[in-house]
N, C-alpha and C positions, 0 to 999 in steps of 0.2 A: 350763653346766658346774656338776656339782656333787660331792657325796660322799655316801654312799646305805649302808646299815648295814641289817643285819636280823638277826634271831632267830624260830626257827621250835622248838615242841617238837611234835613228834607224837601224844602221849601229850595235848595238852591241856591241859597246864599252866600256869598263867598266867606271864607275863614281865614281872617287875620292870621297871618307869618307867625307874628307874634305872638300867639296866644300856643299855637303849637311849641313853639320856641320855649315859652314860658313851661308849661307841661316839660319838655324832654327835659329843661335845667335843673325840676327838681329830683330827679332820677338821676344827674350825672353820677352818682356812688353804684348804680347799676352796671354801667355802659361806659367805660372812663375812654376807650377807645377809639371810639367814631360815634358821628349823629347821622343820622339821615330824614329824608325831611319828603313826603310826596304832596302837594297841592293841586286838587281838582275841582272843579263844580260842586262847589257845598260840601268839599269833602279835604280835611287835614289827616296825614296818616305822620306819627313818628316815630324813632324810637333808636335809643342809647344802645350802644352796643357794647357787648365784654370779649373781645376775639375770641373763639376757643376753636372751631373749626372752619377751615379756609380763613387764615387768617386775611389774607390780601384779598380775597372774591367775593366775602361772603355782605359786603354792606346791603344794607336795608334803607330804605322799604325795596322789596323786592319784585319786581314783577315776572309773567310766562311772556309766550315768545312775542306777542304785539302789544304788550301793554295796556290788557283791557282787562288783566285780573292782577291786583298786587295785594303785599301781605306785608305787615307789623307781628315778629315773631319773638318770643322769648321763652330756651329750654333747648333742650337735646333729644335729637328721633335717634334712637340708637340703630333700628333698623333700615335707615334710610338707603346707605348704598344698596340691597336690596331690592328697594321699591324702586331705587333709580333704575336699574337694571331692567326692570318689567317694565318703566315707564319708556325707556329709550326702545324697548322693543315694541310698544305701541308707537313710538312715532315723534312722542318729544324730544324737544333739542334744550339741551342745560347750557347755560352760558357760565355756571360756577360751579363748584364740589363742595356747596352748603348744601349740608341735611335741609336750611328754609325751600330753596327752591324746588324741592319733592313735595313738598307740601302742596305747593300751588299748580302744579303740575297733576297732583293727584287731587285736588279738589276741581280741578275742569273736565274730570274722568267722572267721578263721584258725589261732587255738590260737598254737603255738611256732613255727607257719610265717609269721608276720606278718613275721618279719626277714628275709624273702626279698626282702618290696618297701621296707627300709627304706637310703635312702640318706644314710650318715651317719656317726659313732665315738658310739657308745655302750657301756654297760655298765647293767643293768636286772633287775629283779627283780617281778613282779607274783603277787601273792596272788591267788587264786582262791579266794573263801571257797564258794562252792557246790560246787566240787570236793575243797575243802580240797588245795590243791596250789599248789609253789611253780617260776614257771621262770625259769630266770636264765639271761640273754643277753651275747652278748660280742661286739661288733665284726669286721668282715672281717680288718682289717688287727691288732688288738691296739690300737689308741691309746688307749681306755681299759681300764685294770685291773678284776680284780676276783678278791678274795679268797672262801674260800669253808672250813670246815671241820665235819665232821662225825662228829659226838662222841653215838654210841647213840640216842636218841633225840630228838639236838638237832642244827638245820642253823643254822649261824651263816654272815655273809656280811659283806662289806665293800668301799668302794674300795679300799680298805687295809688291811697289817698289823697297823697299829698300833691300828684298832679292835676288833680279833678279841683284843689281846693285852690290853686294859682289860679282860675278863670274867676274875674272879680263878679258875676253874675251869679254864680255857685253861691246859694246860701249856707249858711254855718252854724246850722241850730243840731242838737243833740238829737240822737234816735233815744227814746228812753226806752224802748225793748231791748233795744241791744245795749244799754247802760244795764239794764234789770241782769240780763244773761252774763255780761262782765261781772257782776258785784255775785253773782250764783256760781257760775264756772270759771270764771279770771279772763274768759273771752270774749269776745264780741261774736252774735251767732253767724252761723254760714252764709246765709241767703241777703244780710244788712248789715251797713257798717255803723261806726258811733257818730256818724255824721247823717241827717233824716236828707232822706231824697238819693245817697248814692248807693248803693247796692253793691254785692258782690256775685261772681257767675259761679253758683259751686260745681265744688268737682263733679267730673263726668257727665258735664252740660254742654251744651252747643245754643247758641242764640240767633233769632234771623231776623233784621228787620229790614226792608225793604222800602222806596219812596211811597207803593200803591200800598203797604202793611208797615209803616212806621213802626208801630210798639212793637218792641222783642217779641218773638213768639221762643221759648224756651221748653227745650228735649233734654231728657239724660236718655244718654247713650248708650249707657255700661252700670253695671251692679256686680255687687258679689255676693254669693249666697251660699252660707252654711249651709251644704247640704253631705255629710261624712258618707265615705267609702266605706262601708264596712266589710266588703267582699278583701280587698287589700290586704295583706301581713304587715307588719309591721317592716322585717326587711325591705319588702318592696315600696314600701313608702319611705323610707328612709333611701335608698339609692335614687329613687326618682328628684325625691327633694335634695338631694347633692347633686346632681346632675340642671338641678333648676338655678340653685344658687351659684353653680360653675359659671352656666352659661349668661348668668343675668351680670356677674363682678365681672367676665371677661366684656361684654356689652358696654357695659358702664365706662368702660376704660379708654374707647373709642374717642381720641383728642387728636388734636397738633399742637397740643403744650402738653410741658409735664401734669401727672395726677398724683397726689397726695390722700394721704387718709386722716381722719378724726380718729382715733384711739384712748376710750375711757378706760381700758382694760375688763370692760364686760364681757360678757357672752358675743353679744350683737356685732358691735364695732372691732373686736378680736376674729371673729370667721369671715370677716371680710378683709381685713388686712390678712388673714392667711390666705385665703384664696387669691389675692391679689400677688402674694409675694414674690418679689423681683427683687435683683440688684438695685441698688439706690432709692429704694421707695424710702420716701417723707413722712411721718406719720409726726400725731400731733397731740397734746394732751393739756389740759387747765387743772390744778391742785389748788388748792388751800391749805393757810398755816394751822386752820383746826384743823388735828389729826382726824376727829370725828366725821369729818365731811371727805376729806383727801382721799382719791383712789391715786395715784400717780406712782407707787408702785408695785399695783396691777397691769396699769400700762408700760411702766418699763420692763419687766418682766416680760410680756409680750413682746413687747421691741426686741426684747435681747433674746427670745425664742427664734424670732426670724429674721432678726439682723438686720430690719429697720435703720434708716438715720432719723435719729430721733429727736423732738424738743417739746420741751416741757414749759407751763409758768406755772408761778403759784400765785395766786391773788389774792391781796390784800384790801382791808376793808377802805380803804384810799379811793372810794372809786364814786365820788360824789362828780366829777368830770362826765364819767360813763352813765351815770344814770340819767343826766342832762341830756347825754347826747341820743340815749336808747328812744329819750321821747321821741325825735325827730327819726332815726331810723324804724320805727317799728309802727309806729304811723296811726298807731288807736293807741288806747289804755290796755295793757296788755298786765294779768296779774302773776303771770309763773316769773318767779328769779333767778329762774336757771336762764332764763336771756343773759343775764348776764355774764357768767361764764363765756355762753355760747358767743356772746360778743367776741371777747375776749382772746380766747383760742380760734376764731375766725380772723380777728388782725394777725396772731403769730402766724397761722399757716399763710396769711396771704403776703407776706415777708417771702416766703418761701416757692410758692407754688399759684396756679390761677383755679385750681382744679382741684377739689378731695371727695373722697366716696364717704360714707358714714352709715353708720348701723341702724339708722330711725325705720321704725316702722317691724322691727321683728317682735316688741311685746304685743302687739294687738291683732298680729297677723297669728302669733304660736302662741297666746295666753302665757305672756311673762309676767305679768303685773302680780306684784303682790296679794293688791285688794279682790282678785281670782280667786285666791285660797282664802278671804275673808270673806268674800262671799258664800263661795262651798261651805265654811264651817256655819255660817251665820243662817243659812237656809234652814237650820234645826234649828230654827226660833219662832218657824212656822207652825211647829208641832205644837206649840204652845196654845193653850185655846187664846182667840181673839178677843173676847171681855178681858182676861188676866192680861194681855200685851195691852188694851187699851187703858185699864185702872195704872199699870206702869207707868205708861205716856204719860196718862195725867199728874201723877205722881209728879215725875219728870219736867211738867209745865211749870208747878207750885213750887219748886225746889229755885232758889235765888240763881242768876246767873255766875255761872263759873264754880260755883260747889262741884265736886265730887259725884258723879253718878248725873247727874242734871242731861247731859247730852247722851248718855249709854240707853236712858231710860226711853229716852224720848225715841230714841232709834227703835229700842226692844218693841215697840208699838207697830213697827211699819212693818207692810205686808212688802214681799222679795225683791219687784223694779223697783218699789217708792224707798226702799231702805236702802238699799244699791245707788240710787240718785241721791238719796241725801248722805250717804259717804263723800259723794262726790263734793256736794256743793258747797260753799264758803257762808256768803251770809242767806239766812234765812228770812222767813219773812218778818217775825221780830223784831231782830236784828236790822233789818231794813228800815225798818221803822222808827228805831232809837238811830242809825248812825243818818240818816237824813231829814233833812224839816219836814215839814208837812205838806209845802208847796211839791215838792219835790216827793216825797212819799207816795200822792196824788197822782203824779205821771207815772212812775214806775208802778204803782200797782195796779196802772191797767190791762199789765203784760204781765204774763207770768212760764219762765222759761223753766220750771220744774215740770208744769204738768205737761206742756211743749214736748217736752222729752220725754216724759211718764208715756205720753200717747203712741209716740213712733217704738219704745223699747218693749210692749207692752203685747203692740199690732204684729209681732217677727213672727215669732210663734214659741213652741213650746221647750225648746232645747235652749235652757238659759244660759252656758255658755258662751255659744253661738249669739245670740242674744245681746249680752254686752260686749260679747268683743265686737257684733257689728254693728253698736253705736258708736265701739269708743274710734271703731276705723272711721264712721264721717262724721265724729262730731270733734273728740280731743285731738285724734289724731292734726287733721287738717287744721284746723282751728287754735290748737296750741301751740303742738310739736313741730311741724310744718312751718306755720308763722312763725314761730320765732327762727327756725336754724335759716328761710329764706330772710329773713330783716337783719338776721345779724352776721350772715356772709356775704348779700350785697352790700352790707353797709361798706367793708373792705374789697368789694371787690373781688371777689369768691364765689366762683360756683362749689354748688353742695350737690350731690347726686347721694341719691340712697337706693342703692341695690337690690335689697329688701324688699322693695316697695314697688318693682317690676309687676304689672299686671298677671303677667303667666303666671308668676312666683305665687301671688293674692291670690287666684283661683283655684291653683293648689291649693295651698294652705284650706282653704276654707273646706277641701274635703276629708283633712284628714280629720276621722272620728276624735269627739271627747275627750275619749280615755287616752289617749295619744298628746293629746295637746296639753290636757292637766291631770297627773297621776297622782292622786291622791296631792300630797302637800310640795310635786315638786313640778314646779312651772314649766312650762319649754320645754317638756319632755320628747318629743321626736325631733324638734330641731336640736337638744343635744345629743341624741344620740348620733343624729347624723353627723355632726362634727369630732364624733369620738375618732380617734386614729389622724385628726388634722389637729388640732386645738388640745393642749394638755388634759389631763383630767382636771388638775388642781384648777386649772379659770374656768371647765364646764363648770366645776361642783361649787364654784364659791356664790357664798349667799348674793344673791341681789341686793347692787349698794345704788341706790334712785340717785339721780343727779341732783342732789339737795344742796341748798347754800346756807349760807351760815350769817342769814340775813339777819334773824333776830335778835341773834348774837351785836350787829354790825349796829344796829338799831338803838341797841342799849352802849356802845363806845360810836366811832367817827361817824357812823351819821344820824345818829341822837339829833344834835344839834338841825343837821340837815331837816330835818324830817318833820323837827317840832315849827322850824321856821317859814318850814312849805304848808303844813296843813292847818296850820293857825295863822296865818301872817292876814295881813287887812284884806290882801286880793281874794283868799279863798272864803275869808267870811264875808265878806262883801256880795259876793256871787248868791250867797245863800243858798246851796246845795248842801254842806253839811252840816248837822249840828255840832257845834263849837265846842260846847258841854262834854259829849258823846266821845269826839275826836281825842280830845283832854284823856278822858278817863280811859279810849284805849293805850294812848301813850304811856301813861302812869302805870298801867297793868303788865305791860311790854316790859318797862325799864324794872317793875321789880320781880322778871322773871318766868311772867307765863309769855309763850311763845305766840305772839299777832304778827309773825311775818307775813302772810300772803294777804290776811285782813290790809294790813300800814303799808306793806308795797302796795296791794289794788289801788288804793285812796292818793297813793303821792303817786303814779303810774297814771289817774285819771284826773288829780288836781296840775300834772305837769301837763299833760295832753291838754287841757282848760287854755289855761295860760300861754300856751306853744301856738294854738290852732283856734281857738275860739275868742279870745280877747283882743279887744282893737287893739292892743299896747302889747305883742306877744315876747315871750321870751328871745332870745337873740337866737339864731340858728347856728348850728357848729358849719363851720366850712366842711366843702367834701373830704372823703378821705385822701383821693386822689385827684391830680386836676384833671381835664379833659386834655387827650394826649393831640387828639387832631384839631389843627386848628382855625381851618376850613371848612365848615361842614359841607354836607352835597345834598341839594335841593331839585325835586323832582319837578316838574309840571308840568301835568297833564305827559306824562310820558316820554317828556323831554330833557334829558340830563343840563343842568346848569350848574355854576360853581355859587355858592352864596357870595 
C-alpha cells in the first residue's frame, strides 16, 4: 500500500524536483517507509511507500528490464506470483518479488489490457518513455483512489487531493456539482472532486494520454451485471460461494508482515475472521458509551468463538482533535460519521499490525441493507392510483417543516427509483435553498445529482433489486464506504483489504437469483446460509446493527460548543455560503432533540474542508502520524539510480 504522485508536461518541460517532492510530502501518512522519486523529459513519477511485500526489493518507481517503461504503484495483486510464473516463462527477468514489477512486465506483454488479468485493488500509473505515454489504472471495485487533473499542456495525478493542491499553479475554486452531490448523498460524485478542474479516474477505468493524443482518452474495462442463475439450487450456490470466499480471505492474506482483522461482530466482518482463523490472529473493534450504538459485545463474543487476541476502544465524545484532523485526512467534505470510528479503530489496529482484512462490501454485493426490505415493502405504494399519491405529495408540500407526516407524504408521491433516491438523499432541493444564500443557491442549482442518478438507476433494467444494489455498488459503495475506510487507515498507516470485494467473488454474487439474495424480510439470505456450520447461528440471526454514531447526541453535549463556533464564527459567514439564519435554526432544532446529525456533520465537514484547503489563511495541519522512516530518499533519472 502506498501513495503515488506524478507530473506529466507534454511540451517537454522539465519538472521541478521540488514540486514532486512537495506532492509525495503530503501523502507521508500513506507511505511512512521509503520515497522514491523518477525524473525524465517532462515527466516526474513519485511515490510514498507502506512496506508490505518484499520488504527490502520492492522501492518505487519501478522499472522492466532497460528502463524504458516504469510504474507509480499503490494496492495488492494478489495473484501476482502467478502471473510472474507465465511472465518468466515468456522470457522476463524480475529483479525483485514485488507483486509492482508484474505489472509492468505484463503491461509490455499487453498495453492497458494487463488489468484484465490483474487480481487485486490497485490505482497505478506507468510511463512509457518509448511511446512517450502515460496510462493510469483504477481498480474493479474503486478501493483505491486516484486523482487526476488536466491543465493545457500538463497531466498531474495523485492518490489524493491534497497532492495535486501543493502545486501553487492548481487553482482552488469549488466544483458546485459535486458540492450539490455532497449536500444530496454526503459525497463527492465519482467522476469530480470538491475542488473544479481535478477529477477523479472511477473504478474499472484505464486512462491514456500520450505526447501526439495529450487529453486522457478514458475506457472502463470491467462491469458487473445482475444477471441470476436460475438453473442453480440453492445448495449448489451455497457451496460454490464458500469455496469463492475461502479462496478470496486465503488470497487476501498474501504478506511479509503480520494481518490483522476489523471485527464489528456482524455478519460480514465475522465470516471473514472465521475463515481467516489462525493462532494469534489480531482482530479489532470501536464501541461507544451509548449502549444504543455499542456492538462491542458482539465482537467479543466472536473473538472468544475463535480465540482471537483481541482489543477493543470505546469512544468518547472527546473527539473535537479528530474531527480537526479527519479534515486533512479525508481530503473533501465527507458527510457519513462513521469516519469516525473508522479513524479511530484504524490507529488501535495500527499499534498493532500494518495489515487487516475487513467485511466492506458484503451488503451491496448479497442485498444486506435494510432499506432492501423498505423498498420491497414500500413498492406496494405503487398500487396506489398516481392522482391520490400526487394530492399526498401535495398535501405533504403545505404541511410546515418538521411536523409529523410532512416527509412520509412527500415520499407517498414518488414513483419506485425516484422514492428509493430520495430515502437516500439528505438535503433536498428546498432545503437547499433555505441552508445556502442565493449566490450560492445559483451555482448549485445548475447541477442536479438526483436526477443524475434517477437516469443511470432507471436505464439497468427491469429487476429492481439488481437495480439498486448495482447503483449502490458504484456509487455508495466506492464513494462512501471505500473512502472513508482508505482515508482513515492510511491516515495511520494501515492497509485495509476487503475480501468481499474480490472480483470473482462480485461476479458471483450478481448471479445469484433474487429470491436468494432477499427472502422476504430477511437480508443476506444465501451468504447466511453459507456460513451456517462456520459462524454461530446466534451472530447469523442477529438483527443488523448499521455502524451508526451517536453524533447528535455528541452535538447537543462536547461538541455543541465546537459546532456552534465553526458554523457561525466570522470566517464561515464572511465566505457567504451559508445562510447564518438557517444554520442557527438547525442548531437550535438539534439541541432541543430532533436528530440533524448528517445535516451539521455535512456543514462543519464542508466549512472545515473551506478553511483547511480553500482560504489564504488555512487551518493549521496536524503533523503525520508517523515520521518518514528513510531518511535518504532514492531519485531516479532518466534510468539512472542516484542517492538524493
Amino acid at each position: 500500500m502506498c501513495g503515488i504522485a506524478g507530473i506529466v508536461r507534454w511540451d517537454g518541460s522539465p519538472v521541478a524536483e521540488h514540486d514532486i517532492r512537495a506532492m509525495c510530502s503530503a501523502i507521508v501518512h500513506r507511505g511512512p517507509d521509503d520515497e522514491g522519486v523518477y525524473l525524465g523529459e517532462g515527466v516526474a513519477l513519485g511515490q510514498r511507500r507502506l512496506s508490505i511485500i518484499d520488504l527490502e526489493g520492492g522501492h518505487q518507481p519501478l522499472s522492466n528490464e532497460d528502463g524504458t517503461v516504469w510504474i507509480v504503484f499503490n494496492g495488492e495483486i494478489y495473484n501476482y506470483r502467478d502471473l510472474r510464473r507465465d511472465l518468466e516463462q515468456r522470457g522476463h527477468v524480475f529483479r525483485t518479488d514485488s507483486d509492482t514489477e508484474t505489472i509492468v512486465h505484463l503491461y509490455e506483454d499487453e498495453g492497458a489490457r494487463c488489468v484484465d488479468r490483474l487480481r487485486g485493488m490497485f490505482a497505478f500509473a506507468i510511463w512509457d518513455e518509448r511511446k512517450r505515454q502515460l496510462l493510469l489504472a483504477r481498480d474493479r471495485m474503486g478501493i483505491k483512489p486516484l486523482y487526476y487533473a488536466e491543465r493545457g499542456n500538463e497531466l498531474i495525478f495523485a492518490s489524493e487531493l491534497k497532492p495535486i493542491l501543493q502545486l501553487a499553479h492548481v487553482p482552488r475554486a469549488i466544483d458546485w456539482g459535486a458540492a450539490h452531490h455532497l449536500f444530496t448523498f454526503l459525497s463527492t460524485p465519482s467522476a469530480s472532486s470538491i475542488v473544479e478542474g481535478v477529477a477523479k479516474l472511477q473504478p474499472a477505468h484505464t486512462a491514456v494520454a500520450s505526447r501526439a493524443t495529450p487529453r486522457l482518452r478514458i475506457e472502463k474495462y470491467w462491469d458487473v451485471q445482475f444477471r441470476p442463475n436460475e438453473r442453480a439450487s440453492e445448495g449448489e450456490l451455497v457451496e460454490e460461494l464458500r469455496e469463492l470466499l475461502e479462496e478470496s480471505v486465503t488470497l487476501h492474506q498474501v504478506s511479509d508482515v503480520p494481518v490483522g482483522a476489523f471485527l464489528s461482530g456482524g455478519i460480514d466482518s465475522s465470516a471473514v475472521v472465521a475463515l481467516m482463523a489462525k493462532a494469534g490472529l489480531k482482530t479489532f473493534s470501536i464501541g461507544f458509551a451509548e449502549s444504543a450504538f455499542d456492538e462491542l459485545q458482539h465482537a467479543r463474543q466472536v473473538a472468544a468463538v475463535f480465540k482471537t487476541d483481541h482489543y477493543d476502544l470505546v469512544l468518547k465524545p472527546d473527539a473535537v482533535q479528530v474531527v480537526e484532523d479527519l479534515t486533512w485526512y479525508l481530503d473533501e467534505p465527507f458527510g457519513d460519521t462513521s469516519a469516525i470510528p473508522t479513524f479511530m479503530v484504524s490507529k488501535l489496529a495500527s499499534e498493532h499490525v500494518k495489515v487487516v482484512l475487513s467485511g466492506d462490501g458484503g451488503d451491496e454485493l448479497f442485498a444486506g441493507y435494510d432499506k432492501y426490505v423498505v423498498e420491497q415493502r414500500e413498492r406496494r405504494f405503487d398500487r396506489i392510483p398516481r392522482p391520490l399519491r400526487a394530492v399526498a405529495g401535495a398535501i405533504g408540500r403545505l404541511l410546515p417543516e418538521g411536523m409529523t407526516g410532512r416527509r412520509f407524504l412527500r415520499h407517498l408521491a414518488l414513483d419506485g427509483p425516484r422514492r428509493y433516491l430520495d430515502a437516500s438523499s439528505m438535503f433536498r432541493g428546498d432545503e437547499i435553498r433555505r441552508l445556502f444564500r442565493p449566490e450560492a443557491v445559483q451555482r448549485l442549482m445548475r447541477h442536479d445529482p438526483l436526477s443524475e442518478s434517477l437516469a443511470a438507476l432507471q436505464s439497468y433494467g427491469d429487476e429492481w433489486l439488481g437495480a439498486i444494489q448495482y447503483r449502490d455498488l458504484h456509487t455508495y459503495l466506492p464513494l462512501d464506504i471505500l473512502t472513508k475506510v482508505d482515508r482513515a487507515t492510511m491516515a495511520h498507516s494501515l492497509e485495509a483489504r476487503p475480501p468481499l470485494l474480490d472480483h470473482r467473488l462480485a461476479e458471483f454474487a450478481a448471479t445469484i437469483p433474487a429470491a436468494y439474495r432477499l427472502r422476504g424480510g430477511t437480508t443476506k439470505f444465501l451468504f447466511k446460509q453459507a456460513m451456517r456450520g462456520i459462524l454461530p447461528d446466534a451472530i447469523i440471526d442477529r438483527p443488523k446493527h448499521g455502524f451508526a454514531v451517536p453524533i447528535a447526541a455528541w452535538l447537543r453535549g462536547d461538541l455543541a460548543e465546537f459546532s456552534r463556533s465553526l458554523l457561525l464564527s466570522d470566517v464561515c459567514r464572511q465566505r457567504g455560503f451559508f445562510d447564518a439564519a438557517h444554520v442557527e435554526r438547525l442548531l437550535t432544532l438539534n439541541a432541543r432533540g430532533r436528530d440533524l446529525d448528517l445535516q451539521l456533520w455535512t456543514m462543519m465537514s464542508f466549512e472545515l474542508w473551506c478553511q483547511r484547503f480553500l482560504d489564504r489563511t488555512p487551518r493549521q495541519q496536524p503533523a503525520p502520524v508517523r515520521p518518514a522512516r528513510r531518511l535518504a530518499p532514492a531519485i531516479v533519472r532518466i534510468g539512472t539510480a542516484q542517492t538524493a
